[in-house]
N, C-alpha and C positions, 0 to 999 in steps of 0.2 A: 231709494237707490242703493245706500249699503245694506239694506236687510238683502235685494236681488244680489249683490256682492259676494255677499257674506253666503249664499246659495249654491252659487257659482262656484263658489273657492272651495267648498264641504262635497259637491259633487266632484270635482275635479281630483281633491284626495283623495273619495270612495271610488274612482277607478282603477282597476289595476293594474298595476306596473307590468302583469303578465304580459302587456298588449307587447312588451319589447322582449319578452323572453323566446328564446327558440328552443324547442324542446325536442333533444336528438337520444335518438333510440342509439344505443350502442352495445356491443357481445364481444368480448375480449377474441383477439383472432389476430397477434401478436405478430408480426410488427405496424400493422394497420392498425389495431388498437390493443393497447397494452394495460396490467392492473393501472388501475384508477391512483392506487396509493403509490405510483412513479411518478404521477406529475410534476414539473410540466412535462417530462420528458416518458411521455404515458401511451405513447403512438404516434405512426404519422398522422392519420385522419386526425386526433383532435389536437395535433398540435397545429396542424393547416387548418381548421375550423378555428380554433385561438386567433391564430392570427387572424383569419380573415374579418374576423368580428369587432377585433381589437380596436378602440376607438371609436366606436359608433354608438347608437342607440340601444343595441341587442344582447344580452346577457343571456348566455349559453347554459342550458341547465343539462346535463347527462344523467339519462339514464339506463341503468344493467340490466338487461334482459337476455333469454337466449335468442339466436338471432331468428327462428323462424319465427317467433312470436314480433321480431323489431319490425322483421319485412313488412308480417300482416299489418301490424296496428300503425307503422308509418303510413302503408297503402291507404288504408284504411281514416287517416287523419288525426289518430291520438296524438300522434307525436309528429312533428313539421318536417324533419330530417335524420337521415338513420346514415352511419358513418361508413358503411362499406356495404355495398350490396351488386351481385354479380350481375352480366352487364344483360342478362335471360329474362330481368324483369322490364318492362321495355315503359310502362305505365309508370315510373319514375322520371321525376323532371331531371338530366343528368347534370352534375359540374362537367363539363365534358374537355376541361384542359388538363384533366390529370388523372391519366388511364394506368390503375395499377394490376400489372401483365400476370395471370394466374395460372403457368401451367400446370394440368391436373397429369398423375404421374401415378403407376404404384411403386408401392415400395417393400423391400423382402429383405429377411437377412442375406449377409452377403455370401452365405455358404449353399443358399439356393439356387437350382439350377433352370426354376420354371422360368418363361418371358414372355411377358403381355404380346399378343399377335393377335387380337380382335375377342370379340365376345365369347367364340368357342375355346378360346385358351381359359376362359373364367372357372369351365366348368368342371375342371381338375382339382380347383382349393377352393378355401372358404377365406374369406377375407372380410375386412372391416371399413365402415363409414361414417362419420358422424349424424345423428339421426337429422335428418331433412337432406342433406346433400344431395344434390345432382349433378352430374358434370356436361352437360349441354354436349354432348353426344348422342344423338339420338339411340343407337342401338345398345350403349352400355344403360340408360340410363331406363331403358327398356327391362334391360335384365335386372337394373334393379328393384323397377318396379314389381316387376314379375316375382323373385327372391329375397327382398327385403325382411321379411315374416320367415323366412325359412332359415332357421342359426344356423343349420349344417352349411348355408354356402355362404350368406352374408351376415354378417354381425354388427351391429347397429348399437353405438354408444351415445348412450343418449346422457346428455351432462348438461352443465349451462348456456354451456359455450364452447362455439369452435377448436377454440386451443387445449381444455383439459378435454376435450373429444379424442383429439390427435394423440395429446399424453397420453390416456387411457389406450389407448389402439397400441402405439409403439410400445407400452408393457405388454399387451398381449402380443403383439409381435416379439420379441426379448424372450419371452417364455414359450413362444413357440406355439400358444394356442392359437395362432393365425397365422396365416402361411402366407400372406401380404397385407397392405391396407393403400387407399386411397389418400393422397396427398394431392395438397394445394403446394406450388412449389415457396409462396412467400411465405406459410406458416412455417412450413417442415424445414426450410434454412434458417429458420431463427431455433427452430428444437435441436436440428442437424449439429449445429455450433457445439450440444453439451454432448454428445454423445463420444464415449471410444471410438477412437476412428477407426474405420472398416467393419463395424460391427452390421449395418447397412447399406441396401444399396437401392438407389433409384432406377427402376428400370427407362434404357432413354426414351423407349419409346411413347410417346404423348398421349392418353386418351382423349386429350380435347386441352383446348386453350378459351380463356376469359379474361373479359378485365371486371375489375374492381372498382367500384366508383363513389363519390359521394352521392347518395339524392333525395332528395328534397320531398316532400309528398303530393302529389296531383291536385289534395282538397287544399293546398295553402292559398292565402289569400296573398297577392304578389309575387307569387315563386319564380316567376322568370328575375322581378329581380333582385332576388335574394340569392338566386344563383348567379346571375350578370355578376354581382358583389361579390361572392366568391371567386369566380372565375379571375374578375379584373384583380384581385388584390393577388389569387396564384400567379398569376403572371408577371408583377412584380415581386414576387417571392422568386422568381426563378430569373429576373433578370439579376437581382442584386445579388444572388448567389443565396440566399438563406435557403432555398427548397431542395437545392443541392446536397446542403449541409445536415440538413434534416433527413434524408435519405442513407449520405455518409456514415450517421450517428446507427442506424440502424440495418447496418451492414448492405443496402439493396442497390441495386442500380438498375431502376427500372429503364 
């Protein structure tokens, strides 16, 4: 009986502890998720993943990738959950209590006199993207497929991640080699903050609206509720006021 014991006990250590690990795809795209070397205070997505984990079984492992590679390989099952992903991928299991509002916008210096009026206003400048972007407008997103490969109209920054995408583009904007670019509005008000003011201007009118969400990947095993767990702990995050506060800290009111 102790030798079966003593079997028991050596298998149960040779299992891995991975079985509680959740493995979250994540790409800096500031203030949804900020350098890793800010923590805790490193974004909202994983500071709302912290908590929501906090105290359980599951230890959170992050990792940096760029985000069309997070989408795929979440979808896809390498990693269990990716910390922001627009709301166009639909085969994501959503958190769906906590909708962050993406309005997609261009933006020009402010001594420019061009303004977004649908896809035929495109075809006067060249402007820039982060490489994968889409903005769930069907006819912009057309033109970008159609002109993505062509620099003279669009200009495609391809970098690690969302945010030094943005940074890159708004230096070619500043120096004038692009004559607008493509903004998410919750990235571009947290760049917006360092800039001289007026050097920039949003144009108001909207190419499309998104939300931003956490999710989970289709092939987990339990994800409804591993998302329930998420959801129910957000929900007291925003009763006691702490999700508020979290928001506060990073300028947004969603």
């Amino acid at each position: 009986m102790n030798y079966r014991l003593c079997i028991l006990f050596l298998l149960f250590l040779a299992c891995p502890v991975s079985a509680a690990e959740i493995n979250v795809a994540t790409s800096t795209y500031c203030p949804l998720v900020c350098d890793r070397d800010k923590a805790p205070r490193d974004g909202i997505m994983h500071e709302v993943l912290r908590k929501a984990f906090e105290g359980t079984e599951h230890t959170l492992v992050f990792h940096e990738m760029p985000y069309v590679r997070a989408v795929r390989d979440t979808l896809d099952g390498a990693y269990d959950v990716i910390t922001f992903v627009g709301s166009d991928y639909p085969d994501f299991i959503f958190v769906r209590n906590m909708d962050m509002i993406n309005v997609v916008q261009f933006a020009t210096l402010s001594t420019s006199t061009w303004k977004y009026d649908g896809p035929d206003s495109l075809e006067d400048i060249r402007f820039s993207i982060p490489n994968g972007f889409r903005t769930g407008n069907p006819a912009i997103d057309d033109y970008l497929h159609a002109h993505d490969r062509d620099n003279t109209r669009v200009r495609v920054a391809s970098c690690d991640n969302p945010t030094m995408a943005q940074h890159q583009n708004l230096e070619c904007l500043l120096e004038g080699r692009i004559d607008a670019m493509l903004v998410g509005s919750l990235a571009f008000h947290s760049i917006e903050r360092n800039l001289p003011e007026g050097r920039v201007r949003v144009d108001p009118t909207p190419v499309s609206m998104f939300y931003n969400r956490i999710g989970f990947s289709p092939r987990l095993k339990n994800v409804e509720a591993l998302r329930d767990l998420v959801e129910n702990r957000i929900q007291e995050l925003r009763v006691s006021g702490e999700l508020q506060e979290i928001f506060r800290y990073y300028g947004i009111n969603p």
